[in-house]
Backbone bond lengths (Angstrom), bond angles and torsions (degrees), N, CA, C in turn:
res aa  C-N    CA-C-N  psi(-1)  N-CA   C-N-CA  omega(-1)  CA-C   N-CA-C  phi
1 X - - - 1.462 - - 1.523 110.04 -
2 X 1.186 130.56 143.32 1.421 144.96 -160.09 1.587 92.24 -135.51
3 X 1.559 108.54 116.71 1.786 121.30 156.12 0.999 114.96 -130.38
4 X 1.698 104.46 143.24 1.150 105.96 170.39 1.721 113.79 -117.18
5 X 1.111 101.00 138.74 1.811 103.03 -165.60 1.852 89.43 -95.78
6 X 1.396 97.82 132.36 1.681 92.17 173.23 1.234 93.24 161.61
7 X 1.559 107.45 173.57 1.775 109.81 173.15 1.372 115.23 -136.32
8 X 1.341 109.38 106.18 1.755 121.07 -175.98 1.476 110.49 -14.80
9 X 1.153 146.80 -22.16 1.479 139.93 158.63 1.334 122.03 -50.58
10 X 1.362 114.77 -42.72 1.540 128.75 167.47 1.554 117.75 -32.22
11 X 0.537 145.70 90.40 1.664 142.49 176.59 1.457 99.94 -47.97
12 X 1.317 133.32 -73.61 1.706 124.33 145.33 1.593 123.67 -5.92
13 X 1.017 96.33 -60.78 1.418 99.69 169.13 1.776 137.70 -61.68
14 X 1.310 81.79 -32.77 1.515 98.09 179.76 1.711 93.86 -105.79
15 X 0.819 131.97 12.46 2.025 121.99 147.70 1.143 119.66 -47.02
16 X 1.874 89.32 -57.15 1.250 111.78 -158.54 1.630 106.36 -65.93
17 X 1.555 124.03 -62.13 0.929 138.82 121.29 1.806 117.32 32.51
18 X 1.266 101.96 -88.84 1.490 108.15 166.87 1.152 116.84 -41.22
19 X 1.302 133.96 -69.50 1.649 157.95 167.86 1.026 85.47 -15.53
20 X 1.706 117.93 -88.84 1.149 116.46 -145.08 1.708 117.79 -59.69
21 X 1.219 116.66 -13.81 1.477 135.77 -174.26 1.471 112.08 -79.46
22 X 1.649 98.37 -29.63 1.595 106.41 -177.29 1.549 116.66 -102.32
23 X 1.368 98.37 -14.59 1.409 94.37 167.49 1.741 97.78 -109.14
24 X 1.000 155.20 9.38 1.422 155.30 167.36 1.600 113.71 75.82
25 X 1.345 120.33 39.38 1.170 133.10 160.66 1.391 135.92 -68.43
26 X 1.324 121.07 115.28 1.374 119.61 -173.50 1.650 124.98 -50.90
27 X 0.940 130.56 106.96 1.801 93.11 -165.78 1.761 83.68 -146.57
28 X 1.713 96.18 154.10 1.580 98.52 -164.44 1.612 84.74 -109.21
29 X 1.505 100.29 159.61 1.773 108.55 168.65 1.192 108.59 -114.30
30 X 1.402 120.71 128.98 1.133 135.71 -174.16 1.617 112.60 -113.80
31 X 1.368 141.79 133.92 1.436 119.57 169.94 1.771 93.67 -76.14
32 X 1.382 92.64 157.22 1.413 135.40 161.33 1.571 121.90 -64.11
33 X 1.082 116.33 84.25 1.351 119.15 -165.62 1.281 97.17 -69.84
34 X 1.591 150.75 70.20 1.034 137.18 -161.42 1.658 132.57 -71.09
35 X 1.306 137.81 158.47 1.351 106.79 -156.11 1.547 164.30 41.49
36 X 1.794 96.04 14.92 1.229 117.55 140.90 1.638 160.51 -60.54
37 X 1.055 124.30 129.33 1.673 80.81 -177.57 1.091 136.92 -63.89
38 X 1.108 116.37 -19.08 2.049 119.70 159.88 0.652 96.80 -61.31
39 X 1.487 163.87 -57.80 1.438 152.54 -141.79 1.821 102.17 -83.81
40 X 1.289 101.89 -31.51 1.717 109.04 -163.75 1.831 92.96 -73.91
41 X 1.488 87.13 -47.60 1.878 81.40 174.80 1.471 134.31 -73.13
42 X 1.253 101.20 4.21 1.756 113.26 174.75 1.812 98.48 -106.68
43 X 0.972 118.83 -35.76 1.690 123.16 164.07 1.317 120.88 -150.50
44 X 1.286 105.50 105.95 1.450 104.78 152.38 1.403 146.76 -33.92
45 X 1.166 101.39 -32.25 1.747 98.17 169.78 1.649 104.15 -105.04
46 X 1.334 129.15 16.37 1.182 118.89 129.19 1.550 106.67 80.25
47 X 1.510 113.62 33.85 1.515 129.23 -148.89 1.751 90.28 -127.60
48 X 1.106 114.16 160.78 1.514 113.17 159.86 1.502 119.35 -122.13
49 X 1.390 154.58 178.77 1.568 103.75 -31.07 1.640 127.91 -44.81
50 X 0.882 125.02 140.25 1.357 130.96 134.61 1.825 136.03 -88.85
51 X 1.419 132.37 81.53 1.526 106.59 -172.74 1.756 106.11 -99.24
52 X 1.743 82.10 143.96 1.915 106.63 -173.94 1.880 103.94 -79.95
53 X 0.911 127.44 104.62 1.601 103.09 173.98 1.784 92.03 -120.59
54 X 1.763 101.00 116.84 1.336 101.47 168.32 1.067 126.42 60.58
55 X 1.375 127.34 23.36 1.262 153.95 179.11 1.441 124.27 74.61
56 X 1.677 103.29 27.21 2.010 117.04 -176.17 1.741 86.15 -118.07
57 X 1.465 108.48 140.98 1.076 126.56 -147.74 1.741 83.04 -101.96
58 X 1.403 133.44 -177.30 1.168 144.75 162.01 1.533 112.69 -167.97
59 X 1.450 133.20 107.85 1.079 115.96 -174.99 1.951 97.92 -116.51
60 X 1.799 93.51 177.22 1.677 88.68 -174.30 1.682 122.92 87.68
61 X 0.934 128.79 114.55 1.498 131.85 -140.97 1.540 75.92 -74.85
62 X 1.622 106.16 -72.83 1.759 86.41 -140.18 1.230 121.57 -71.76
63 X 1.587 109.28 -3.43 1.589 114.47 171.65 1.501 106.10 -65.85
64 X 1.151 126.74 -44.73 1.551 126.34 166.54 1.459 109.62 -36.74
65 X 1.538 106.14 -87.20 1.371 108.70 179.86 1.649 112.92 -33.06
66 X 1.333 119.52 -39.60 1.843 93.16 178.56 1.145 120.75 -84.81
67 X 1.590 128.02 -10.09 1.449 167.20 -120.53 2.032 86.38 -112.97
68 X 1.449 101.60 -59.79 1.584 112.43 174.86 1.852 103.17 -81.21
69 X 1.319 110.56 -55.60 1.305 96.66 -169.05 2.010 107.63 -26.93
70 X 1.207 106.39 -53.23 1.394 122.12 -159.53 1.242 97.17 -74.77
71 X 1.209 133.28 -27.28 1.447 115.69 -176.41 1.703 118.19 -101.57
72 X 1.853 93.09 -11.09 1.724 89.22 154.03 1.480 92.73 -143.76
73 X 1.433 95.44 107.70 1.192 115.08 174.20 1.785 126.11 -39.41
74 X 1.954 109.13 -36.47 1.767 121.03 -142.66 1.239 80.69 -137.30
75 X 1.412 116.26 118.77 1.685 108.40 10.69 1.505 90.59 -108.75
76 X 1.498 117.66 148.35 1.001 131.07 -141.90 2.197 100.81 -90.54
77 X 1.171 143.02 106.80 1.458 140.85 154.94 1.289 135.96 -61.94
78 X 1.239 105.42 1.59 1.809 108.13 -170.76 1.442 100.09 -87.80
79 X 1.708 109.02 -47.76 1.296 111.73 -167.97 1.619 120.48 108.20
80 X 1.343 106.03 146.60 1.851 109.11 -150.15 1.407 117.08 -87.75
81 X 1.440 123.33 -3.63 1.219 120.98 149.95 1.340 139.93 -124.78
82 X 1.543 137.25 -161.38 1.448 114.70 154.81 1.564 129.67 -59.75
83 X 1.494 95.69 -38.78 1.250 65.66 -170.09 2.139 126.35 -99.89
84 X 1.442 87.54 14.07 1.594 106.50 178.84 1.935 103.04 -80.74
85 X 1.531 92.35 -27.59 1.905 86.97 176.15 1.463 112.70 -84.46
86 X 1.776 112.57 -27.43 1.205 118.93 159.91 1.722 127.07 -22.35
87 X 1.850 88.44 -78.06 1.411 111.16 150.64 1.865 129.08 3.55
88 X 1.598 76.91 -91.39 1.113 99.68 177.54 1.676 138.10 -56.79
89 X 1.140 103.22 -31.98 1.697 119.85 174.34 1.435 108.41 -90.17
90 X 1.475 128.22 -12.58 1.322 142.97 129.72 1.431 122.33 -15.24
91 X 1.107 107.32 -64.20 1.537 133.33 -165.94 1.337 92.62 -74.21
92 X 1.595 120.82 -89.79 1.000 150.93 -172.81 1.756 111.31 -38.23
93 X 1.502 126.74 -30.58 1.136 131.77 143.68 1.565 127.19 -69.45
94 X 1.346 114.50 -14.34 1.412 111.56 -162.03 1.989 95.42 -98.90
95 X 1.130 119.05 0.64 1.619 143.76 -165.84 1.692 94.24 -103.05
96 X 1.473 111.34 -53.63 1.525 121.25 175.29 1.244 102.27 -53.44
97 X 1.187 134.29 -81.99 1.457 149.86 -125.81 1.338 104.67 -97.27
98 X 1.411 122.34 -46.19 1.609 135.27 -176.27 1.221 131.23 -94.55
99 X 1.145 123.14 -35.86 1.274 138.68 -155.28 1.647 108.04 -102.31
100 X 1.294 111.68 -22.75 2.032 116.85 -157.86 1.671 86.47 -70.88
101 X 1.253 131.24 -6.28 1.487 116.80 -162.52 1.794 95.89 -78.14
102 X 1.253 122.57 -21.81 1.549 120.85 166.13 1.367 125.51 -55.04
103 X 1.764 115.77 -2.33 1.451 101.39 170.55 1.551 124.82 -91.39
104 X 1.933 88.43 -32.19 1.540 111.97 170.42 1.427 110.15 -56.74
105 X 1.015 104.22 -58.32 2.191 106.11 178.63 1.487 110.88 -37.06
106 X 1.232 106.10 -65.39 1.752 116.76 165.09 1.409 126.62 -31.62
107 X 1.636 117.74 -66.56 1.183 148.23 -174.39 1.820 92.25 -56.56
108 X 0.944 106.31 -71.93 1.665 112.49 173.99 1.493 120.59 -40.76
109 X 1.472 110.77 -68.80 1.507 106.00 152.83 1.717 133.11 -25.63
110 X 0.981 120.39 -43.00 1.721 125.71 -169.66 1.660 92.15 -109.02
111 X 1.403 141.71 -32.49 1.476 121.39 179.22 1.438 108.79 -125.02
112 X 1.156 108.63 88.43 1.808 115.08 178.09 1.618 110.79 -52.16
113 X 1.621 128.81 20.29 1.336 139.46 179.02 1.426 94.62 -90.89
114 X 1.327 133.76 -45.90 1.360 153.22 -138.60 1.584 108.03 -90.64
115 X 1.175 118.05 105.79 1.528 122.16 -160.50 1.390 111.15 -104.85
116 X 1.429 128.75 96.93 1.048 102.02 -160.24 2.402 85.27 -139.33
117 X 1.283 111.35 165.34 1.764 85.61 174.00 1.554 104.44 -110.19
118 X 1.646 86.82 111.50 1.394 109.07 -169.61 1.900 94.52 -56.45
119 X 0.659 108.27 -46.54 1.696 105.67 -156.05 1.961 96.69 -61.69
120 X 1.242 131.74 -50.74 1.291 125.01 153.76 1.259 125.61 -35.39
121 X 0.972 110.66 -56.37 1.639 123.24 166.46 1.594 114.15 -29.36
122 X 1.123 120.84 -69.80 1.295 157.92 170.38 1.715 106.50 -30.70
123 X 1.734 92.22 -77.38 1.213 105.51 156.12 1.731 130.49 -18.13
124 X 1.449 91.85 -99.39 1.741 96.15 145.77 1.505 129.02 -12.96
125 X 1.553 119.97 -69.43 1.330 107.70 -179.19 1.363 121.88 -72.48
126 X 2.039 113.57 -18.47 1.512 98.77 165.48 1.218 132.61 -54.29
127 X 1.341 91.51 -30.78 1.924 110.99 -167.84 1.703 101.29 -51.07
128 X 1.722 99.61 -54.58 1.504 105.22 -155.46 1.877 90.38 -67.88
129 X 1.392 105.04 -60.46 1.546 80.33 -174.96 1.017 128.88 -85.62
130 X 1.484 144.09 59.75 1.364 161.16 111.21 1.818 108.05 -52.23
131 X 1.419 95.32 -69.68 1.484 110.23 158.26 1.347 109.50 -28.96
132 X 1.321 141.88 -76.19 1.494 146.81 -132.18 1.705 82.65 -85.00
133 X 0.981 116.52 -71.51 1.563 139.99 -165.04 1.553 94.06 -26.93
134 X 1.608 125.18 -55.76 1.123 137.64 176.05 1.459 120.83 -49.97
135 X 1.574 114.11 -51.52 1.234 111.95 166.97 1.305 143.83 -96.80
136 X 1.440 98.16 10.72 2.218 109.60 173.67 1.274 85.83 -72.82
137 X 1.452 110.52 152.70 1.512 126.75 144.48 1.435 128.89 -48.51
138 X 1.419 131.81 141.72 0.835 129.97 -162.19 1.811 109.08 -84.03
139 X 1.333 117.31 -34.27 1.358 131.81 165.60 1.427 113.79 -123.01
140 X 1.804 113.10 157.93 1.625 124.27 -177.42 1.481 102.73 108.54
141 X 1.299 101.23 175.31 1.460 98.69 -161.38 1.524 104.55 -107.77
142 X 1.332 132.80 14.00 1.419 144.06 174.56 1.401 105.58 -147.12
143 X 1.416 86.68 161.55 1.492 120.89 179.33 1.587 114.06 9.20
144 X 1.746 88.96 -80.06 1.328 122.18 -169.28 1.585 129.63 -114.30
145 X 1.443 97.59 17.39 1.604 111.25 167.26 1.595 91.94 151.33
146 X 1.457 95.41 -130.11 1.644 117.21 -159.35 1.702 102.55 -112.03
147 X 1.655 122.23 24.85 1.496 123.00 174.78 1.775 91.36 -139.81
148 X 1.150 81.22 143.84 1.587 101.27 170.74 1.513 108.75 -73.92
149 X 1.311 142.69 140.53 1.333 144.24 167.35 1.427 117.45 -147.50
150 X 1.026 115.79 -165.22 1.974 116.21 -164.31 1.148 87.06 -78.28
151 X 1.353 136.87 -26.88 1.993 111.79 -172.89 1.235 78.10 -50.01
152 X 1.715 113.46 -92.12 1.497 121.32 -167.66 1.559 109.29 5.58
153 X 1.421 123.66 -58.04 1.195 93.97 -146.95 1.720 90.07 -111.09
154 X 1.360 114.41 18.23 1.619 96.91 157.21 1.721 111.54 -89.39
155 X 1.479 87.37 -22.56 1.952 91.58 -169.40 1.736 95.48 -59.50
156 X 1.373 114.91 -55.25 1.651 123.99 -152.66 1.308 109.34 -51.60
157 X 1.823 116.78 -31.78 1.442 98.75 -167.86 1.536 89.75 -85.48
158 X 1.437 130.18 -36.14 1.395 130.36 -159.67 1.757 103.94 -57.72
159 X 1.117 124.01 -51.86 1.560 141.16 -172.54 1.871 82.13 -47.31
160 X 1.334 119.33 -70.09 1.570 110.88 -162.23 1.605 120.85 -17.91
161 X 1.864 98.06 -52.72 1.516 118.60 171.04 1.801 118.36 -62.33
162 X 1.434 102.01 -32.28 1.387 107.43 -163.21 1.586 103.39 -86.90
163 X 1.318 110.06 -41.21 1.629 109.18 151.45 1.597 125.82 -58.10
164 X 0.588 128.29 21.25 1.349 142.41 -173.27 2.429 104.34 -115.90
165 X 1.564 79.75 -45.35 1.380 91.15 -165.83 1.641 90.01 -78.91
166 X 1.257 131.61 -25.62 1.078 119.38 -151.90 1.880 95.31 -93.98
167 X 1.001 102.82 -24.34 1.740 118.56 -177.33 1.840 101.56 -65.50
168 X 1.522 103.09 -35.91 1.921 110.24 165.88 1.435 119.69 -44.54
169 X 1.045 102.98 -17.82 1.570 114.60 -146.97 1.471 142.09 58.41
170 X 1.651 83.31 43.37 1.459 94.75 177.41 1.757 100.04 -100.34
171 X 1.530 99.70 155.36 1.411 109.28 -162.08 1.740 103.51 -109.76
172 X 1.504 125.06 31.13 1.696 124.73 -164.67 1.713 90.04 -80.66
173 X 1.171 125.46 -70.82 1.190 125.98 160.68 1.315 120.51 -8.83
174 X 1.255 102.11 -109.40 1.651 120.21 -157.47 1.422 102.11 -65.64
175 X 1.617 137.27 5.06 1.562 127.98 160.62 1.681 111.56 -93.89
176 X 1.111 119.17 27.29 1.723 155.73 -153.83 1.450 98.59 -130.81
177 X 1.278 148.17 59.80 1.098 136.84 167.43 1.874 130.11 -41.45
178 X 1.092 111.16 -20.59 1.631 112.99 177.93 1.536 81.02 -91.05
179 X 1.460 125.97 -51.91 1.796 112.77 -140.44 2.023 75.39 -81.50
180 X 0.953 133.25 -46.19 1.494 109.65 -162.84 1.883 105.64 -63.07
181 X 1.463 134.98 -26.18 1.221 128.51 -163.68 1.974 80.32 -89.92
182 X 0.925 117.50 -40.41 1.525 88.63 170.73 1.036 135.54 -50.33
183 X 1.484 109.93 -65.54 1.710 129.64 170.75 1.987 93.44 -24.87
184 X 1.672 109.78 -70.12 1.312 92.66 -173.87 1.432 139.78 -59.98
185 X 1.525 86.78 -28.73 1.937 95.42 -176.62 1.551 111.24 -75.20
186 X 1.563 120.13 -43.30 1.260 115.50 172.14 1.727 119.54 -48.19
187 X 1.157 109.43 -33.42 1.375 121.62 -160.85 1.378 111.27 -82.35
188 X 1.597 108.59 6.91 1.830 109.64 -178.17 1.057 87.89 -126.85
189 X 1.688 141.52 41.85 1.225 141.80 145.99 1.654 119.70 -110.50
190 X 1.327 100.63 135.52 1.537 98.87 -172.43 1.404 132.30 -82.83
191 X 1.210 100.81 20.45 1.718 127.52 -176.35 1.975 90.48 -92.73
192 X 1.048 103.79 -65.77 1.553 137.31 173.11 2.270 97.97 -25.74
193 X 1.095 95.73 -68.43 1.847 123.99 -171.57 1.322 90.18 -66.32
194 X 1.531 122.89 -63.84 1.437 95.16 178.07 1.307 142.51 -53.22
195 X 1.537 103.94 -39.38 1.544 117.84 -173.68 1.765 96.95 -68.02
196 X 1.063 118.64 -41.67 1.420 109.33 -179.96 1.783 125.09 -71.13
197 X 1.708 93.43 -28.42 1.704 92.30 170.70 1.389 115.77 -66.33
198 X 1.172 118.67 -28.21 1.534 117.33 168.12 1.322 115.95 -93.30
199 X 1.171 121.43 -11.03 1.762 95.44 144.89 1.122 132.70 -85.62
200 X 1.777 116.49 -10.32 1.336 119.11 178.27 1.698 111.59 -65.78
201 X 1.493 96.56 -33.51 1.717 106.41 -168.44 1.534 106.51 -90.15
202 X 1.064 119.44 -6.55 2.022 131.04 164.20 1.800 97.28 -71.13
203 X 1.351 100.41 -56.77 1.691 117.57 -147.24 1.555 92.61 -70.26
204 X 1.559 111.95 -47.00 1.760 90.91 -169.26 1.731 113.24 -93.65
205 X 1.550 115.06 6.76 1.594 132.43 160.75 1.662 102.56 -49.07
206 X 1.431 90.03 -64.29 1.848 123.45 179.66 1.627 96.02 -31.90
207 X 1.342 107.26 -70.61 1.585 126.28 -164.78 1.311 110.52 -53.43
208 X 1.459 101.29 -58.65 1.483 104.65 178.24 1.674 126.56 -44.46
209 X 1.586 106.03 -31.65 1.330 143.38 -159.26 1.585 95.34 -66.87
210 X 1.761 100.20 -70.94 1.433 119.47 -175.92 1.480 118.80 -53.05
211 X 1.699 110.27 -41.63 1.519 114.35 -153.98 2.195 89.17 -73.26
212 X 1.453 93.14 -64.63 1.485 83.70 155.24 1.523 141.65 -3.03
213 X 1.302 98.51 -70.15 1.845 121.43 -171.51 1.484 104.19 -67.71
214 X 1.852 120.52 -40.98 1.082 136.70 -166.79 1.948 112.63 -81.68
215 X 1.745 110.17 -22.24 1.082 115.57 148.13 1.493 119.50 -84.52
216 X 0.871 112.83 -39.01 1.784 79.84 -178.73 1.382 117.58 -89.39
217 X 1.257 122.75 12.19 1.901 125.48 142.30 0.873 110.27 -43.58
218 X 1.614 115.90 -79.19 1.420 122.82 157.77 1.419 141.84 -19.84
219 X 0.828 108.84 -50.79 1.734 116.98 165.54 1.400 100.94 -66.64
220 X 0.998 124.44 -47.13 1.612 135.52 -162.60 1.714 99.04 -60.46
């Protein structure tokens, strides 16, 4: 049995998610009881995803994703040589490291409680997508040509959020000519629609959750 503990809003979560959809893996969703002690003993840093396979723990998206690549090989996402997996973990790191500053921008936007320095922030996400912009392919309908691979599926859940920013009328995106013909071309695939309908239906659970929590402070 294969679980994955997490909650389809996660962009992390939904990597994994993708994968398993594209390679046809059974995998159960579990929430993340976070800050439990079961949870502390399946990860220490107390982060989600977590996936269970057979009772060996794996936490950390993209260690998962290579964690499965390897244990189901077909059809294969990494890519067939060095330097095409190179590539690829390229991408898929440059989403890790650069890009997460798009949740804070957001988060800040809708709760003026939330202190965060937007203008660094910002900073930060130009960097990464300058970066990204550089390494998508210039033609094909993914990432890195004409095959789907793990960028794909770190970009797909991240874009959900980044479309979001771009709907603000912010212009980081679509003044990005490779990252805007992505944003569109990925987005007329139905691999793409799913992963986002279930974050849409996580994300406004979430909302509902918060706007809630944020009235009865108020009242309080």
């Amino acid at each position: 049995m294969i679980i994955l503990y997490g909650s389809n809003g996660s962009p992390f979560v939904s990597r994994v998610r993708m994968l398993a959809y594209v390679k046809e893996i059974p995998i159960e969703l579990r929430p993340a009881a976070l800050g439990t002690p079961e949870y502390q003993r399946m990860n220490p840093l107390n982060k989600m995803p977590v996936l269970e396979h057979d009772g060996f723990f794996v936490p950390e998206s993209a260690v998962i994703c290579e964690y499965l690549e390897e244990a189901f090989p077909s059809p294969s996402v990494l890519g067939t040589d060095i330097r095409e997996r190179a590539r690829v973990r390229l991408v898929a790191r440059t989403v890790d490291l650069y890009l997460s500053g798009v949740f804070e921008l957001l988060r800040a936007a809708a709760d003026p409680s939330f202190k965060v320095d937007v203008t660094a922030k910002r900073a930060e996400l130009n960097r990464g997508l300058d970066a990204l912009e550089t390494f998508l392919a210039d033609e094909g309908d993914f990432a890195l040509g004409d095959k789907l691979s793990l960028a794909d599926c770190a970009l797909v859940p991240w874009l959900f959020y980044g479309n979001m920013l771009t709907a603000s009328g912010d212009d980081s995106l679509t003044r990005r000519p490779k990252i805007a013909r992505y944003a569109a071309k990925i987005g007329e695939f139905d691999l793409a629609k799913r992963i986002w309908g279930d974050m849409d239906e996580a994300f406004r659970a979430f909302m509902t959750r918060w706007k809630a929590e944020q009235a009865a402070s108020k009242a309080g």
